[in-house]
C-alpha positions as CSV (number, residue, x, y, z in Angstrom):
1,X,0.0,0.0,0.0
2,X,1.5,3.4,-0.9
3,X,1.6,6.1,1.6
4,X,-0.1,9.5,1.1
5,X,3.7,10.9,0.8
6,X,4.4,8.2,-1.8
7,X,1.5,9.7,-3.9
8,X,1.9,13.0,-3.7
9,X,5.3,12.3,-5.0
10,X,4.2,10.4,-7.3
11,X,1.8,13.0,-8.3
12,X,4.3,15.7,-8.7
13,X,7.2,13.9,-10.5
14,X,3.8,13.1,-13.1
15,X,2.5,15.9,-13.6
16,X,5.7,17.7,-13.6
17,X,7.1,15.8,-16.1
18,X,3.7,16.4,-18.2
19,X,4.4,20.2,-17.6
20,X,8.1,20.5,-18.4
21,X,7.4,18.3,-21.8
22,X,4.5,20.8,-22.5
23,X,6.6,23.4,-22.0
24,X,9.5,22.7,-24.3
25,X,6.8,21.5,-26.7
26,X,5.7,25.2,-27.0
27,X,8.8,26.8,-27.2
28,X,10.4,24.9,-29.9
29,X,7.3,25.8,-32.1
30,X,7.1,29.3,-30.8
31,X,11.3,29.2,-32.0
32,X,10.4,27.2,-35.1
33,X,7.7,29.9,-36.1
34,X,10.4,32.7,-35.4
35,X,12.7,30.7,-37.7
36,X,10.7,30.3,-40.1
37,X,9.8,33.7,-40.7
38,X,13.6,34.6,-40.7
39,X,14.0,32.3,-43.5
40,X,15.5,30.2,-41.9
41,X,13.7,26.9,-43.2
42,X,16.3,24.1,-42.4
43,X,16.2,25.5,-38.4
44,X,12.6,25.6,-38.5
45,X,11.7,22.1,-39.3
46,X,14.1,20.7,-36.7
47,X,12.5,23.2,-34.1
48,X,8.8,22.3,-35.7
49,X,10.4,18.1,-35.3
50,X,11.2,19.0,-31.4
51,X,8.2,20.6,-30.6
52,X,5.9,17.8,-32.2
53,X,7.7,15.5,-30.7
54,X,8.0,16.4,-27.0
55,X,4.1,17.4,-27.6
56,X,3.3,14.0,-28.4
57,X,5.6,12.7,-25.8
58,X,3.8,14.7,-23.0
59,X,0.1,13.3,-24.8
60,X,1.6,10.0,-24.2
61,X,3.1,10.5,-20.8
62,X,-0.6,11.6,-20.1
63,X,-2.2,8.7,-21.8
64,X,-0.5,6.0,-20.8
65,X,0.9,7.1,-17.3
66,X,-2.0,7.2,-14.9
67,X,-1.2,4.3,-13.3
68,X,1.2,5.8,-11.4
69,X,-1.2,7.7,-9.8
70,X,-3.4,4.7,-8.9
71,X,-3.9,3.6,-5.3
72,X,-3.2,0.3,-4.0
């Protein structure tokens, strides 16, 4: 059985992590974007490939990570 301390860890590394990946996801595309209108295309996409990428990570994170929250 997990103690209230264990979840509330638990709950803070999660969503945390969910935040942080959020985060970065929205900055790379908000640095893509300014990239891209700079004309600087080959920058762009990797910024545009970042942001998707940690966006879907923190989807998936979301998704598929609730059971750490669960309680025993």
């Amino acid at each position: 059985m997990n103690s209230v301390t264990q979840q509330v860890l638990n709950a803070f590394f999660y969503y945390g992590c969910i935040s942080l990946t959020l985060a970065l996801g929205i900055a790379a595309l908000v640095s893509g974007l300014a990239a891209h209108l700079n004309g600087m295309l080959a920058v762009a996409t990797l910024n545009y490939f970042v942001g998707f990428l940690s966006l879907s990570t923190a989807h998936w994170v979301y998704s598929k990570g609730k059971k750490i929250l669960v309680c025993y």
